[in-house]
C-alpha positions in Angstrom: 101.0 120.4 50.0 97.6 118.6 49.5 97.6 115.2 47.9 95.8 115.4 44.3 93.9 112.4 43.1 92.4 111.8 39.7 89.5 109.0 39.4 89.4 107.5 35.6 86.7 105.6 34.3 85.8 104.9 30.5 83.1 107.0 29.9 83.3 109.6 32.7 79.9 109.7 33.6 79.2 107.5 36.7 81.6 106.2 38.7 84.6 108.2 38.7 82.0 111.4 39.3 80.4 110.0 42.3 84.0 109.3 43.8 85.1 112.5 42.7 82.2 114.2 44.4 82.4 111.8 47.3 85.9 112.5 47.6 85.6 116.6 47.4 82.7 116.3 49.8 84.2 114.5 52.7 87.7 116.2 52.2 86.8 119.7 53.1 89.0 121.2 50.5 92.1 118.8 52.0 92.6 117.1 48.8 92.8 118.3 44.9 90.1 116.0 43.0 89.5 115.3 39.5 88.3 113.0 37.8 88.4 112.1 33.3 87.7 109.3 30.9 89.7 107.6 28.4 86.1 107.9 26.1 83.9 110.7 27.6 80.3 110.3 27.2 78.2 113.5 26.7 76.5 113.9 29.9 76.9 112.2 33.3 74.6 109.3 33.6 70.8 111.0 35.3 70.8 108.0 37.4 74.0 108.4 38.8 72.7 112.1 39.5 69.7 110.9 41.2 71.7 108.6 43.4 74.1 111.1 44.4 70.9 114.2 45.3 69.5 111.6 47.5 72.7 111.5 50.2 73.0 115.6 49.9 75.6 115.8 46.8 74.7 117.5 43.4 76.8 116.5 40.5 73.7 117.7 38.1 76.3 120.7 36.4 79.1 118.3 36.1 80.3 116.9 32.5 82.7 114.2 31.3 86.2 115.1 31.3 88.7 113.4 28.4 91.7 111.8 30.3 94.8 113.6 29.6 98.8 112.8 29.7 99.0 116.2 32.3 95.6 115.0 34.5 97.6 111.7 35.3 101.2 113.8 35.6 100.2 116.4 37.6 98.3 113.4 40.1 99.6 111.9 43.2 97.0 109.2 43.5 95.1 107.8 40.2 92.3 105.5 40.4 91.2 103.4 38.0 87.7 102.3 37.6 87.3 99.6 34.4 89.6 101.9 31.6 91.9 98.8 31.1 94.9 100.0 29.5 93.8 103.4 28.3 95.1 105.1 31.3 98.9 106.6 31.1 101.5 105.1 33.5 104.2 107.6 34.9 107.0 106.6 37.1 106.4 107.4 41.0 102.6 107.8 40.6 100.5 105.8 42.9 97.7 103.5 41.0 95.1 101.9 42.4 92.3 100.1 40.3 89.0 99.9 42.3 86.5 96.9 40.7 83.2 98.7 40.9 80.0 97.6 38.9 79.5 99.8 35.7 76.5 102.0 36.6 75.9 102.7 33.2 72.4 102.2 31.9 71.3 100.8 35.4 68.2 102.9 37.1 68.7 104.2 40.0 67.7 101.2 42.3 70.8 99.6 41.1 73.2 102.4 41.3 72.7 103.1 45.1 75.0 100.0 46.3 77.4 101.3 43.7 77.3 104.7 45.0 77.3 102.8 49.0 80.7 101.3 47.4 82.3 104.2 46.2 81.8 106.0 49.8 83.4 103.2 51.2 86.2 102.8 49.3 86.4 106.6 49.3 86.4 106.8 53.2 89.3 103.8 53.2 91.5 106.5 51.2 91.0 109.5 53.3 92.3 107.3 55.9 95.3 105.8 53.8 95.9 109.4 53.0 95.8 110.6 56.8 93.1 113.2 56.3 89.8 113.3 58.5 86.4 112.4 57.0 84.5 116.4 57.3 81.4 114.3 57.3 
């Protein structure tokens, strides 16, 4: 059974879609990703889309997700990114809260060494998880 992982970050629209990209991208299909906000903004941040077109990854046609109770259940792995307490706790669910810089109203100068953060962090749980890096 492949691992699920859910990355949740206030508004959605930065950095819990360029780890969910990220993630889907260099797990070749090993691993069930999604990703929500307690407070959805209406569109993914344009930087953040800029930022992820220039290393080959096009998250233009994604949208902000609301977090739900079932997202978090139905998760192996959740991965907090600044939502504070907003984010459901279940018994036997494994959290992990990742301190990355809020990308949101930054150009996109500023959002490359998040985006260089996320990868890394991303590549650390691939290996945690015991799956191979497709890239």
């Amino acid at each position: 059974m492949k691992p699920s992982v859910l990355f949740v970050c206030v508004h959605n629209a930065g950095r819990s879609q360029m780890a969910a990209a990220r993630l889907t991208h260099l797990a070749g299909g090993l691993v069930e990703v999604r990703s929500a906000g307690s407070a959805p903004a209406g569109s993914v941040n344009p930087a953040v889309v800029e930022a992820m077109q220039e290393v080959g990854i096009d998250i233009s046609a994604e949208t902000p997700k609301v977090l739900t109770t079932d997202a978090v259940r139905s998760s192996d792995v959740v991965i907090t990114m600044g939502c504070g307490d907003a984010c459901p706790v279940f018994p036997g669910k494994r959290y992990l809260d990742w301190q990355l810089d809020d990308p949101a109203g930054l150009g996109v100068e500023a959002v490359r060494p998040i985006r260089d953060a996320v990868e890394r962090q991303v590549r650390g749980l691939l290996s945690e998880l015991g799956i191979p890096s497709s890239a």
